[in-house]
C-alpha positions as CSV (number, residue, x, y, z in Angstrom):
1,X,115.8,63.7,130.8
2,X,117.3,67.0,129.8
3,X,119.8,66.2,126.9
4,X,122.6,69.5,128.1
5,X,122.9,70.1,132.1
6,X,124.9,72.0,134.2
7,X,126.3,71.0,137.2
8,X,128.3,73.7,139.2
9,X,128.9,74.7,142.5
10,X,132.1,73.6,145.4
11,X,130.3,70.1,146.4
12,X,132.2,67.4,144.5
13,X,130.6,64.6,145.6
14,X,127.4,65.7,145.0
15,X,127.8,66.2,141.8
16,X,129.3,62.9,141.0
17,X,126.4,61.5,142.5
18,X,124.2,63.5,140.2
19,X,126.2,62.1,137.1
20,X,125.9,58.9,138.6
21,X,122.1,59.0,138.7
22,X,122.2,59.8,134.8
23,X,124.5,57.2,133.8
24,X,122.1,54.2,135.7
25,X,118.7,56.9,134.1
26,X,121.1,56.5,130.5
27,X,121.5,52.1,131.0
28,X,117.7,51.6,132.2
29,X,117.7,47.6,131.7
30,X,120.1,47.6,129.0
31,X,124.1,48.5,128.2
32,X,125.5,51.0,129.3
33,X,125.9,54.4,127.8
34,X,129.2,55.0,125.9
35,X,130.9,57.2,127.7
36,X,133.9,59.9,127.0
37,X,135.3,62.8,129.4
38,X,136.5,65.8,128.3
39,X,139.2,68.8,130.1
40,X,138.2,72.3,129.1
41,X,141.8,73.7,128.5
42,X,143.2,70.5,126.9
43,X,140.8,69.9,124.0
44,X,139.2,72.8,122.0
45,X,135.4,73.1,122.4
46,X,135.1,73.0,118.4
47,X,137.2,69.9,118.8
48,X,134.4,68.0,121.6
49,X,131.4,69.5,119.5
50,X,133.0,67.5,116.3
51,X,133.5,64.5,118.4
52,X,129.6,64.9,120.3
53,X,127.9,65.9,116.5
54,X,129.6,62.1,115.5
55,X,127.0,59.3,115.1
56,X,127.6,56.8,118.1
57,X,129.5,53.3,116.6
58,X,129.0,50.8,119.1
59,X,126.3,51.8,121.7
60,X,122.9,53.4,121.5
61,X,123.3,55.9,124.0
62,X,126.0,58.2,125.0
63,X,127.4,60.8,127.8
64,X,129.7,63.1,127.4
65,X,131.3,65.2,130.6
66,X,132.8,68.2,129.7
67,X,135.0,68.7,133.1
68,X,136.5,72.6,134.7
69,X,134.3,74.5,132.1
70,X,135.5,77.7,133.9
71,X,138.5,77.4,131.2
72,X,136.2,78.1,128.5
73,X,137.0,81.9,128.1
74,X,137.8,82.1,124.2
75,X,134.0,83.7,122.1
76,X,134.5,80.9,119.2
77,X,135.0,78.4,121.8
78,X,132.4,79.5,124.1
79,X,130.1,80.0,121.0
80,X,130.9,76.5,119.5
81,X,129.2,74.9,122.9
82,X,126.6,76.9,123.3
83,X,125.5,76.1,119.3
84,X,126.0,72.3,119.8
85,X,124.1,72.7,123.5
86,X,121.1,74.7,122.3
87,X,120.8,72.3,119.2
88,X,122.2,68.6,120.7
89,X,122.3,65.2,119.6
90,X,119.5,62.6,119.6
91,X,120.6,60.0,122.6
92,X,123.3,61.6,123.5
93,X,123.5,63.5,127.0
94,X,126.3,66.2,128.0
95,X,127.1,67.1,131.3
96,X,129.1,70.2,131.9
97,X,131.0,70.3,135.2
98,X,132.8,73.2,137.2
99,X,133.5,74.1,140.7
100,X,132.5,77.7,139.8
101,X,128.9,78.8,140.3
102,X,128.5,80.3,137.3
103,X,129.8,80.4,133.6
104,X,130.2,82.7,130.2
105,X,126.2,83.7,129.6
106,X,125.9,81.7,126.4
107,X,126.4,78.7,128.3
108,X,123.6,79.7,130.6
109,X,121.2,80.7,128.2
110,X,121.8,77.8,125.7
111,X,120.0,75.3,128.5
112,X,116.6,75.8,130.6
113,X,117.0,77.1,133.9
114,X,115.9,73.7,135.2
115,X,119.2,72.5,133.5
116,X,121.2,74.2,136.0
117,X,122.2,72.7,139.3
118,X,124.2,74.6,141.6
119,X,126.1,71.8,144.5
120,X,127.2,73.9,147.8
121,X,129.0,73.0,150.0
122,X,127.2,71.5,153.0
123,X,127.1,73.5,156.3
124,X,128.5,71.7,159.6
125,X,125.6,70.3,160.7
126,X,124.7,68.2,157.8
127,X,128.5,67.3,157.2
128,X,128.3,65.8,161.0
129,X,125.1,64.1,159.8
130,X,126.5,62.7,156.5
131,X,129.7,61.5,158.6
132,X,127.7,59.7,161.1
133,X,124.7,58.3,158.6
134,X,128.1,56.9,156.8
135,X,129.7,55.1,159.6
136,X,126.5,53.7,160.8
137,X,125.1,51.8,157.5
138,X,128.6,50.6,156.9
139,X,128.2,48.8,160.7
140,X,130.1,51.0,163.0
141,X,129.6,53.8,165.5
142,X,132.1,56.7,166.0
143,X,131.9,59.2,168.8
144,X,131.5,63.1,168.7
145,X,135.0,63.7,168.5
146,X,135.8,61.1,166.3
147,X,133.7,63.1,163.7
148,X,135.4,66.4,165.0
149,X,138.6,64.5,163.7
150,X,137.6,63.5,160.1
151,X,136.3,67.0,159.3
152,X,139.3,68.4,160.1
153,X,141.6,66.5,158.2
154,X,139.6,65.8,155.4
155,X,138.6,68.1,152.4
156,X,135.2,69.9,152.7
157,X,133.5,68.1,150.3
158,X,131.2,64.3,150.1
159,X,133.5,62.6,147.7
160,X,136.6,62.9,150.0
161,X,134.7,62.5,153.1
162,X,133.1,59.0,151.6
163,X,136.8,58.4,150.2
164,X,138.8,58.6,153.6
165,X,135.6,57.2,155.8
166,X,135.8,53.9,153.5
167,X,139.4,54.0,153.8
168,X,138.8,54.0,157.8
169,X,136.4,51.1,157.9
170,X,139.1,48.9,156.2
171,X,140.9,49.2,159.7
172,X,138.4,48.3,162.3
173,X,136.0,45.1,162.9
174,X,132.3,45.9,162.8
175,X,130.5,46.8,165.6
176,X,134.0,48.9,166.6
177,X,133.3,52.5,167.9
178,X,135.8,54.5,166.3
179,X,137.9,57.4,168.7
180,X,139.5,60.7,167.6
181,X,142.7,58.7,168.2
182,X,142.0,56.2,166.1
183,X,141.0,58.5,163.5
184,X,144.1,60.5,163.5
185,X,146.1,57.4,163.7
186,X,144.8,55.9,160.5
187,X,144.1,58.8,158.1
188,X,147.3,60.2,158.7
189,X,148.9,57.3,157.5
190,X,146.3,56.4,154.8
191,X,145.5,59.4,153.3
192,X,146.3,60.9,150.1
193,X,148.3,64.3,149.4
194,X,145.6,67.2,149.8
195,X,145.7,70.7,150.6
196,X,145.6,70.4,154.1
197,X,149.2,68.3,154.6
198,X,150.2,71.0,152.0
199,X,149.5,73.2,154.9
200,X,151.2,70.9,157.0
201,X,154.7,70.8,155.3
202,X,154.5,75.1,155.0
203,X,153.8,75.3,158.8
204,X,157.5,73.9,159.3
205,X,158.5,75.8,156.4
206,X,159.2,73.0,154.8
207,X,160.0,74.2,150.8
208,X,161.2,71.1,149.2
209,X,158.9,68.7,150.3
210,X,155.7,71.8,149.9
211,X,156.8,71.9,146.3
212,X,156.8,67.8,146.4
213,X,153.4,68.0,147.5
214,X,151.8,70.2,144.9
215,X,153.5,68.7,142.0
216,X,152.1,65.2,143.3
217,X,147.9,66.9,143.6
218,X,148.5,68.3,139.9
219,X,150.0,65.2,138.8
220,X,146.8,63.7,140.1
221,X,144.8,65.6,138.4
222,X,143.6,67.9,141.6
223,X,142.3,71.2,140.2
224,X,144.2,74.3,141.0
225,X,140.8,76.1,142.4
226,X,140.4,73.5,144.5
227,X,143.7,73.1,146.0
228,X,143.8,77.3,146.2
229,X,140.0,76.8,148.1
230,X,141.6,74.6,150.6
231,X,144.4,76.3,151.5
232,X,142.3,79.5,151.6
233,X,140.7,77.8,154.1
234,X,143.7,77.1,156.5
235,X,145.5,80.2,156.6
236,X,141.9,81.7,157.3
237,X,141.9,79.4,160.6
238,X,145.7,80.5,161.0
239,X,144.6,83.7,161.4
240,X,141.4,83.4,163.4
241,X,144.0,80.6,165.5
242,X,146.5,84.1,165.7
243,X,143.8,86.2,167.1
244,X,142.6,83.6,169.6
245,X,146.4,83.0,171.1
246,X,147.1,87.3,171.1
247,X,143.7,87.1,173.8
248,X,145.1,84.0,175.7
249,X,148.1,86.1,176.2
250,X,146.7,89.5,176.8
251,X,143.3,88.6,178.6
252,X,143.6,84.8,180.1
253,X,141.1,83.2,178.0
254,X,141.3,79.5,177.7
255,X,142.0,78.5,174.7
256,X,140.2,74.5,174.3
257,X,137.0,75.8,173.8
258,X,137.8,78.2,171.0
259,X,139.7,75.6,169.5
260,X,136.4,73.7,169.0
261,X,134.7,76.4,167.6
262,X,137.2,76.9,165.4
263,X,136.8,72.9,164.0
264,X,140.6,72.6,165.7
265,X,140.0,70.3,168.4
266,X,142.1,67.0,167.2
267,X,145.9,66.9,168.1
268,X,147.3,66.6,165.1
269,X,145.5,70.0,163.8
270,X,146.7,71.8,166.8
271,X,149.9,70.5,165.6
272,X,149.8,71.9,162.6
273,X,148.6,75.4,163.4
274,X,151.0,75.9,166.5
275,X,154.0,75.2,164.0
276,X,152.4,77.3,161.5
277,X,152.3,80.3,164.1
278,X,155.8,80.3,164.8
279,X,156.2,81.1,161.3
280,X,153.4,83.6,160.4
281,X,151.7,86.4,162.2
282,X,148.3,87.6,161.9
283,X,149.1,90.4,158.5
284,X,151.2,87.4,156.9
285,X,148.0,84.7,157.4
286,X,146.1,87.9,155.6
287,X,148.6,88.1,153.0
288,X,148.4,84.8,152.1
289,X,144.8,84.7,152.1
290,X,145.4,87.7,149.6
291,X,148.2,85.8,147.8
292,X,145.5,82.8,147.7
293,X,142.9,85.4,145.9
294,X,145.0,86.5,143.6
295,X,146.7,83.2,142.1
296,X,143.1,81.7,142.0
297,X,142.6,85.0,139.4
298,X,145.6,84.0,137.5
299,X,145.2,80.3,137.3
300,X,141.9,80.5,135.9
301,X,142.8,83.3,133.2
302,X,145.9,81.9,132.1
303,X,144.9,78.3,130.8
304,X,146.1,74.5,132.0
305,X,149.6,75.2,130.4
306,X,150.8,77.3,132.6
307,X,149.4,75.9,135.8
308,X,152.5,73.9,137.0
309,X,154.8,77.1,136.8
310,X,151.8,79.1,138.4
311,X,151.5,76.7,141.4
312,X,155.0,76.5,142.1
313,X,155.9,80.6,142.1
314,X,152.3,80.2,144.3
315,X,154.1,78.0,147.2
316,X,157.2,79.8,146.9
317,X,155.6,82.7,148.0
318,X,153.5,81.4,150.6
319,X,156.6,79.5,152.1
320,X,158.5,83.2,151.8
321,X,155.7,84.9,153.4
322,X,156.5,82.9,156.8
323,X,160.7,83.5,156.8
């Protein structure tokens, strides 16, 4: 087992599932590792290296995750890691986590390239496959548009889909085919703040309670990429949803299909991207993309203190975009 890895890439619960397989690898037959988490941006990297170089008191192994290592942008900082990475401790593994695909060089370079996993995020296909392998080992079967519905309303990652699909079995009997109706019905009121009902509350231009919203994901620790990822993603569709109601009005062409194509086909989506064109036009959805682009620039150069006030000029604007 390598003793520094690092795992990067979009696909959360991938990733988890790769630490996951380290901490049993760490436990074999015995205890289990001691174990301590660490926020790039909130403790100094000389600060974890002094804590990682520290003789373990109570456990023979240990693990240490070093979590949004994009922050690390100071050269002492960066440098400190990389010294403690290419020279570690003895029974002591470090994982070092970030949604990014890539980090400072040093990091890189201070770990074989076989120490470097990159987790995408999965195309359609093999989401639809993970949804329905899920649903049928936990006892239940769930039709095509039932799966159309969870993709849409749930984050494009593994460790929300498995989140929300458990939270879904807790509401039906085994053997139960689960609907798109059903799915709606239940997520909608089971379901954690996210991105998406972020979108939600904007598309009735809805400030106060958009503002609610992302102070509740940062108080949860949601990362600012992430959240900025997802709602990049929905004023992308608000845009490609634009352009497909201009040709329903200028040429006659239906607009169900598209919808599909789109990954819009639930009710409740529609919903949300009919209110959200009353409000926007197609060069505001591109602005906002833009606006997206260039917060994600400044939340990731400015540091974790600043986040909060970052986030919340970020809504403003997207809300202002749509007046």
């Amino acid at each position: 087992m390598q003793s520094c890895v690092l795992f990067l890439g979009p696909e959360i619960g991938e990733k988890q599932d790769a630490v996951a397989e380290i901490r049993r690898a760490l436990r074999g037959n015995g205890a289990p590792p001691e174990e301590t988490s660490f926020y790039a941006g909130e403790t100094s990297a000389v600060a974890m290296t002094a804590v990682m170089r520290n003789g373990a008191l109570f456990a023979e192994k240990r693990l240490f995750l070093i979590k949004n290592a994009e922050n690390l942008k100071k050269k002492n900082e960066i440098d400190a890691l990389a010294a403690y990475m290419i020279a570690p401790q003895k029974d002591t593994v470090l994982v070092v986590l970030s949604d990014e695909t890539a980090l400072a060089k040093p990091l890189e370079n201070a770990v074989p390239p076989n120490a470097k996993r990159i987790f995408w995020e999965m195309f359609e296909d093999r989401k639809r496959e993970w949804v329905f392998g899920f649903f049928k080992r936990e006892g239940f079967s769930i039709t095509e548009d039932g799966v159309d519905a969870i993709l849409e309303m749930v984050e494009n990652n593994t460790e929300a889909l498995r989140r929300e699909c458990a939270h879904l079995c807790q509401f039906f009997d085994k053997g139960k085919q689960i609907e798109a109706e059903s799915v709606e019905k239940w997520l909608s009121r089971s379901r954690a703040e996210s991105a998406f009902t972020l979108f939600s509350r904007l598309a009735v231009g809805d400030l106060t309670k958009s503002l609610e919203t992302m102070r509740a994901l940062l108080m949860a620790k949601e990362a600012p990429p992430s959240i900025l990822a997802g709602l990049a993603w929905c004023f992308q569709k608000l845009r490609d949803y634009l352009f497909l109601l201009i040709e329903e009005r200028t040429r006659g062409v239906p607009m169900d299909a598209e919808l599909k194509k789109l990954g819009l086909a639930s009710t409740r989506a529609r919903k949300d991207y009919e209110n959200a064109s009353r409000r926007y036009q197609v060069w505001q959805a591109d602005a906002c993309v833009s606006l997206t682009a260039e917060y994600d620039m400044l939340v990731r150069s400015m540091g974790a203190g600043l986040e909060n006030l970052l986030m919340d000029r970020y809504v403003y604007k997207l809300w202002n975009a749509g007046r």
